[in-house]
N, C-alpha and C positions, 0 to 999 in steps of 0.2 A: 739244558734240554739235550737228550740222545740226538745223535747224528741219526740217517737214514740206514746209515752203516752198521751203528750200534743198533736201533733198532730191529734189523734183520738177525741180527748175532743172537739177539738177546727175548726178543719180544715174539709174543702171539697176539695175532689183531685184536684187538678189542671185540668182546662179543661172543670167540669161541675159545675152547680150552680141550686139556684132554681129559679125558676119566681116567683113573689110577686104578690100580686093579680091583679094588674094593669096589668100587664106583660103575668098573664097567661089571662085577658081577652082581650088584644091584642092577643095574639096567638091564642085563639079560633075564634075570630073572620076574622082571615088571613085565616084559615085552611077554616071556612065557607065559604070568597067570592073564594078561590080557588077550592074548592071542586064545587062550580057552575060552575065554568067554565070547570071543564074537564068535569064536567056530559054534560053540554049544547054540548060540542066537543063531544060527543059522546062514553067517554070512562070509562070503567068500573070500579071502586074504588077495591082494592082487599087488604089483609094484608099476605104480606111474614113473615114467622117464624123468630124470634129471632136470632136463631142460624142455621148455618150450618157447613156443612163439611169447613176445611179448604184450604184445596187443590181450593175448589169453589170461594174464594175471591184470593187467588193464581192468577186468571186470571186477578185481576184488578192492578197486581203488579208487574208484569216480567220487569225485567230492572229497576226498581226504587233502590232507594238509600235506601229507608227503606221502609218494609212493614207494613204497620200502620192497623194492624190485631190486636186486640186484641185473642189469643187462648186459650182454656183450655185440659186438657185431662181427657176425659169421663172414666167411670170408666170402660169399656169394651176395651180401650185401643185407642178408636176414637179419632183422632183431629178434637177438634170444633171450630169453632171460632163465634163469636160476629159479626152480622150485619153490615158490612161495607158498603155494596155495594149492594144498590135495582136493578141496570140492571140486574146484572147477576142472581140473585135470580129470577128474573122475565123471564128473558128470556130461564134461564134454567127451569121454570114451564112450560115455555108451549111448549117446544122443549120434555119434556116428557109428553105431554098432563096432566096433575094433574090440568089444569084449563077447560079443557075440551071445548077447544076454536074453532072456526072457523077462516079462513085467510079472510083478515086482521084481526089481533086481538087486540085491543085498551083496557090497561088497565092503569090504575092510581092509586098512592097511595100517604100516608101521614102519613109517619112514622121515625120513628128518625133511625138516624145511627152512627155506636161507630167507633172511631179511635185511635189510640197510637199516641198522639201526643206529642214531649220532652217536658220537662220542659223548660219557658223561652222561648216556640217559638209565645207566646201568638194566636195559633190556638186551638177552643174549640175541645174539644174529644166526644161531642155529640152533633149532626148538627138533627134538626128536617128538613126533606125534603119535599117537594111535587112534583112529576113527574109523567111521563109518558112513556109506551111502545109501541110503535107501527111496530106490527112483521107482517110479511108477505105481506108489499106493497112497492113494487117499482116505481122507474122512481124519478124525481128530484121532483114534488109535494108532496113527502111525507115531506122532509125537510123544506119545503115553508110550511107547515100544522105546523111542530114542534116548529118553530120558531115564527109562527106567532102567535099561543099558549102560548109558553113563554113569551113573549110579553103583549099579552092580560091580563094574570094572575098576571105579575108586576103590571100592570098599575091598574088594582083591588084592589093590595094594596099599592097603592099610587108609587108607584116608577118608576123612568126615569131613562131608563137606557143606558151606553154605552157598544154595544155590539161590542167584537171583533170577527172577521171570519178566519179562518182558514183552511187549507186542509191537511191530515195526507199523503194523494196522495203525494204531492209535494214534501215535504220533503224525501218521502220513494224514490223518485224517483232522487231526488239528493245525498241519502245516497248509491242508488246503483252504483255510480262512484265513490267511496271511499272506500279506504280497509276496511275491517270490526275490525280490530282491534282501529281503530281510531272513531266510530261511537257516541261509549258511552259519549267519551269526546265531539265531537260534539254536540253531543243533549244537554247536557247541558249548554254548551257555547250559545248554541240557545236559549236556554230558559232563561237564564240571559244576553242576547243579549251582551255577550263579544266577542265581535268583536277583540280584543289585542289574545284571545287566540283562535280565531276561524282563525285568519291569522299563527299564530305558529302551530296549527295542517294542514293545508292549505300546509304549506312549509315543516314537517316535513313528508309528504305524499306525496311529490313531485307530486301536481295537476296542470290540466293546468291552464293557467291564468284563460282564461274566466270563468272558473268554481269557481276559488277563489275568482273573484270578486263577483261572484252571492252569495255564500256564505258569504262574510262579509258584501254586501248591505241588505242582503236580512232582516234579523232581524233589519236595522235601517231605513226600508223601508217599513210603515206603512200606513195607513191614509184613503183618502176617493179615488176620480176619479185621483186625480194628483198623488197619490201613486201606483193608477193600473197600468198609466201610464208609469211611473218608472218602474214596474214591469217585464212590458212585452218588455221593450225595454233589458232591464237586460236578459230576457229570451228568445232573440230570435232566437237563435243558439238552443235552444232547445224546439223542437215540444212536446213533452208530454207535459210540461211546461205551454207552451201558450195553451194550450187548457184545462185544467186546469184553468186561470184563464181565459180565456174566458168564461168558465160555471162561474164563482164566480161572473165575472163584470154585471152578472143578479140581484144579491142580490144589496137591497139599504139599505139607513142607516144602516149601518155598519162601520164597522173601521179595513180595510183589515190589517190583520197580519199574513205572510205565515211561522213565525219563532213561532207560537203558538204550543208549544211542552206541551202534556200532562202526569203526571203519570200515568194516566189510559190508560192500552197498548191496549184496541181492539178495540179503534177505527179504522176506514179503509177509511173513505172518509172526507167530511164535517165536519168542529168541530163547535162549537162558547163557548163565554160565555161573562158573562156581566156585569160589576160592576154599581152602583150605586153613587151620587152623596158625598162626604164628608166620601168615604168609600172604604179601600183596597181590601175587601173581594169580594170574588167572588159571587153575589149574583141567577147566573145562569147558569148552564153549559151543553150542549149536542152534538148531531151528529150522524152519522150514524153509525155502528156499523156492518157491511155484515157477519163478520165472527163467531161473539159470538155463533150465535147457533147450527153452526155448532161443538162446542166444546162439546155439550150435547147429539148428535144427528148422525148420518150417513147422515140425511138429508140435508137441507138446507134451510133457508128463511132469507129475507131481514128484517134489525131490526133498529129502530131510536127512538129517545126518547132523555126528558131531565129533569133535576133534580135543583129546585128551592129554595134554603136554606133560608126557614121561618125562624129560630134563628134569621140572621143576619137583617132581615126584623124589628120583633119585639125588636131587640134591637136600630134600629135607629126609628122606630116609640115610644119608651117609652120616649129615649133621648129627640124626639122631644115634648114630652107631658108636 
């Protein structure tokens, strides 16, 4: 094993690297056809500060297993932390006017973000992003706008993507018939679609049937129109439910997944995200967001946006070079 010594001499942390000039003239060039397209959508390019309060990425973490914040402590005794998360940096700019916005307010950036990621879990610890905000407009065409955006922006730098759909709705509202001390293991068993251990929490909760069926189908109950299909016969004892995906069965090409369970906790309605061809990584991810800005604010306004990770972009386009 390298010394601390050798290490310094010889290593880059785990997590970041550099781009070689090929690599960084693919990434300038992703950055340019993306940055036309939000301008052309009508949305304004802005740069959130480095660092903030820690407590402020706090919100992108509640309930997760590890907070991948990196922090420091300021020499007045502040916790800071490292840029994790452009939503809430952003949405809390303009829930305290510092951008000096009118509603709706459409802004866009293209800026890197730092994570703690372990050792060995081969996730980079610095994601270069491109995304969007869009606070203060409601009704279902704001989401049809954000989607259709992300979308456009792949396809500018060459990529097809499959995008999964999801509703935070759903889930919240099958978690509210379940005691709350069983939720946490739930949610995970959803998001690693363990069905062995989502029928052992099912029984050890003493649920009724129909409910634990809807819960073990529900995550291996995916796909396009024959999957809605599935879906809604699954959920027809229960009205919130179907109307729910009733709104969803509007959206097309897609790949309904109602068991898509996120780290990031404030989402509230709509999710999606979208992998790419020959590739794990998540290459796009967003949704709606109603509550974020109320956490900055007495007020309130509606919030949606989504977040595009150029990295993984330019590293299947160098592959392919």
């Amino acid at each position: 094993m390298l010394s601390q010594r050798e290490r310094f001499r010889s290593w880059i942390p785990h997590g970041f690297d550099f781009l070689n000039p090929a690599e960084t003239r693919i990434q300038l060039d992703l950055k340019e056809q993306v940055r036309q397209k939000f301008q052309a959508a009508g949305y304004q390019e802005i740069v959130p500060p480095m660092f903030d309060f820690a407590r402020t990425f706090s919100l992108t973490a509640r309930g997760a297993a590890q907070n991948p914040v990196f922090q420091v402590q300021a020499g007045e005794g502040e916790r800071l932390a490292v840029r994790s998360d452009l939503t809430v940096q952003v949405v809390k700019a303009v829930a305290n006017r510092r951008l000096k916005q009118e509603f709706p307010a459409r802004y866009s950036y293209i800026q890197p973000v730092f994570q703690d990621r372990p050792w060995g879990s081969g996730s980079s610890r610095e994601i270069l992003q491109a995304g969007v905000e869009l606070v203060g407009e409601a009704g279902p065409a704001r989401f049809d706008e954000i989607l259709s955006l992300a979308r456009e922006c792949l396809a500018a730098c060459g990529g097809r993507p499959r995008i999964l759909y999801g509703d935070v709705r759903f889930l919240e509202h099958l978690f509210q018939m379940i005691p709350e001390r069983a939720r946490a293991d739930l949610s995970l068993a959803f998001h690693n679609k363990d069905t062995g251990r989502i029928q052992r929490i099912s029984e050890e909760a003493g649920l009724a049937t129909d409910l634990s069926r809807i819960l073990i189908e529900v995550p291996l109950t995916f796909g396009g129109a024959e999957a809605m299909a599935r879906l809604k016969e699954l959920c027809a004892g229960q009205p919130p439910l179907l109307e729910i995906l009733n709104e969803a069965a509007q959206r097309t090409d897609v790949i309904f997944d109602f068991s898509l369970v996120r780290e990031l906790s404030y989402y509230t309605g709509p999710v999606f995200e979208a992998y790419i061809d020959d590739s794990n990584e998540t290459v796009f991810t967003g949704g709606v967001y109603d509550d974020l800005y109320g956490e900055f604010t007495d007020d309130r306004q509606p919030a949606c946006g989504f977040a595009l990770n150029l990295s993984t972009l330019v590293e299947q386009r160098a592959a392919e070079a």
